[in-house]
C-alpha positions as CSV (number, residue, x, y, z in Angstrom):
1,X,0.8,7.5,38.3
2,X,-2.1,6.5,36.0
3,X,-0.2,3.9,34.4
4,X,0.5,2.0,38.0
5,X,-2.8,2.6,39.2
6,X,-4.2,0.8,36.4
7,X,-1.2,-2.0,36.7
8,X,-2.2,-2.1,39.9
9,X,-5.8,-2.7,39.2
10,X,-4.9,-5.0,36.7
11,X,-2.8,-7.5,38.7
12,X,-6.2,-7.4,41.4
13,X,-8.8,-8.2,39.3
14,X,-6.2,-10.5,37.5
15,X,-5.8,-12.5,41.1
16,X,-9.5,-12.0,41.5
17,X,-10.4,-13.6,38.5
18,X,-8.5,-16.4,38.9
19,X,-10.0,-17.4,42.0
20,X,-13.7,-16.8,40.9
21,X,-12.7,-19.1,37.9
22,X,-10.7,-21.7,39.8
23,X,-13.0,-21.8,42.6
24,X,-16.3,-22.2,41.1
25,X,-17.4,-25.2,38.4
26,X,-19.5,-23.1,36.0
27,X,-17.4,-20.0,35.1
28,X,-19.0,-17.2,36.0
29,X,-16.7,-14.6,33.6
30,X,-17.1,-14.4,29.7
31,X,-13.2,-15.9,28.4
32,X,-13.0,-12.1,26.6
33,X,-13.7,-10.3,29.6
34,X,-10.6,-12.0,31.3
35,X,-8.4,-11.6,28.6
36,X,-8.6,-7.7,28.5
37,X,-8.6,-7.8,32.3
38,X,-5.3,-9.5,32.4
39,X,-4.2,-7.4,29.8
40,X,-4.7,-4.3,31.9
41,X,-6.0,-0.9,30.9
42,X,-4.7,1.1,28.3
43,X,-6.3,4.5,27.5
44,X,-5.7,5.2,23.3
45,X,-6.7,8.6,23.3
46,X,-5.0,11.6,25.5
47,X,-7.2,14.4,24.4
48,X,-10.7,14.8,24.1
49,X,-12.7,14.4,20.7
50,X,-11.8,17.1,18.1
51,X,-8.8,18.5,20.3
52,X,-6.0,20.1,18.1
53,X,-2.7,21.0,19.8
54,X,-1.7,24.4,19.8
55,X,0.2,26.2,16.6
56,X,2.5,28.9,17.0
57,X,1.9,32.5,16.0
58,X,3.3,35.5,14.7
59,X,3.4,37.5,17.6
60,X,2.1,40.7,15.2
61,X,-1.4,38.9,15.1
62,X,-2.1,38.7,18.8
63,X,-0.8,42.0,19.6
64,X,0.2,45.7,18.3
65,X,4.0,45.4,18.4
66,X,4.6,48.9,17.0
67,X,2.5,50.2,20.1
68,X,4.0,47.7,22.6
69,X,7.8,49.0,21.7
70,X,7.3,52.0,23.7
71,X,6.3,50.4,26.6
72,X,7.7,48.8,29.8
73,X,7.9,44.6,30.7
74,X,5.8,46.0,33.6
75,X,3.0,47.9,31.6
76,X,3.1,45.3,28.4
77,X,2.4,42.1,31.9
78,X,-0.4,44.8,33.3
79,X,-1.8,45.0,29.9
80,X,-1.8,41.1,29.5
81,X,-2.9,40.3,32.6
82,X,-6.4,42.9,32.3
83,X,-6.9,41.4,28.6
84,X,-7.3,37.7,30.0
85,X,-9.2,38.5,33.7
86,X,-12.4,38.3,32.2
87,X,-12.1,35.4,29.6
88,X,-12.4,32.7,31.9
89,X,-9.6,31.0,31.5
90,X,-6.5,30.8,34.3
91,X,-3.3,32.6,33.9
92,X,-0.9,35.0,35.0
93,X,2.3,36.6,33.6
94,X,5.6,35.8,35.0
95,X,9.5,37.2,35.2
96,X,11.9,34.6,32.9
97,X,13.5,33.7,35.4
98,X,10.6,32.6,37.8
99,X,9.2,30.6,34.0
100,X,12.5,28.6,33.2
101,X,12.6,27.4,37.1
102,X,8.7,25.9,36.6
103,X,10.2,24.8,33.4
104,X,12.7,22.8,34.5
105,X,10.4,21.6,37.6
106,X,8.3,20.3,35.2
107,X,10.7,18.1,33.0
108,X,12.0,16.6,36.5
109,X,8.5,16.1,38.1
110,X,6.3,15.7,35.6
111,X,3.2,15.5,37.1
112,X,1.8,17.5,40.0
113,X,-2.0,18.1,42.0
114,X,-3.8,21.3,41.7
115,X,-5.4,21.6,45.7
């Protein structure tokens, strides 16, 4: 989507240009300023500044696994869930199966709108 907006908004300020430049004597547009127009926009970076992907971790340093072996899916979810409600973040625990249908949803449609 990003990427054919900004081809979009290339190829209009591309025909734009063009017709400032053809239609007037004194160009009114540095030559530089056309080139990267016509070139179209290309973002480098996909993160912020000083973002680091996520690494996985031994599941025995988030949580007490000898304690959570006696426990039900339902309780260890519950559990989760109360941990995280105040940390200000979003989230939500899920059945397997309901996670590998988003999964899947998510390698078809790739991107989606919050409303």
């Amino acid at each position: 989507m990003m990427r054919r907006l900004s081809t979009k908004l290339a190829s209009s300020a591309s025909v734009l240009l063009s017709r400032t430049t053809s239609s007037s004597a004194q160009q009114t547009l540095p030559n530089s300023f056309l080139k990267w127009a016509l070139m179209g926009s290309v973002r480098t970076s996909r993160f912020a500044t000083g973002f680091s992907p996520l690494e996985a971790k031994p599941l025995n340093s988030i949580m007490d696994v000898e304690r959570a072996q006696h426990k039900s899916p339902e309780e260890l979810a519950s559990i989760w869930d109360d941990y995280h409600l105040g940390r200000g973040h979003i989230g939500a625990s899920m059945q397997t199966k309901l996670y590998r249908l988003l999964e899947q949803r998510a390698a078809d449609c790739q991107y989606f709108v919050i409303p």
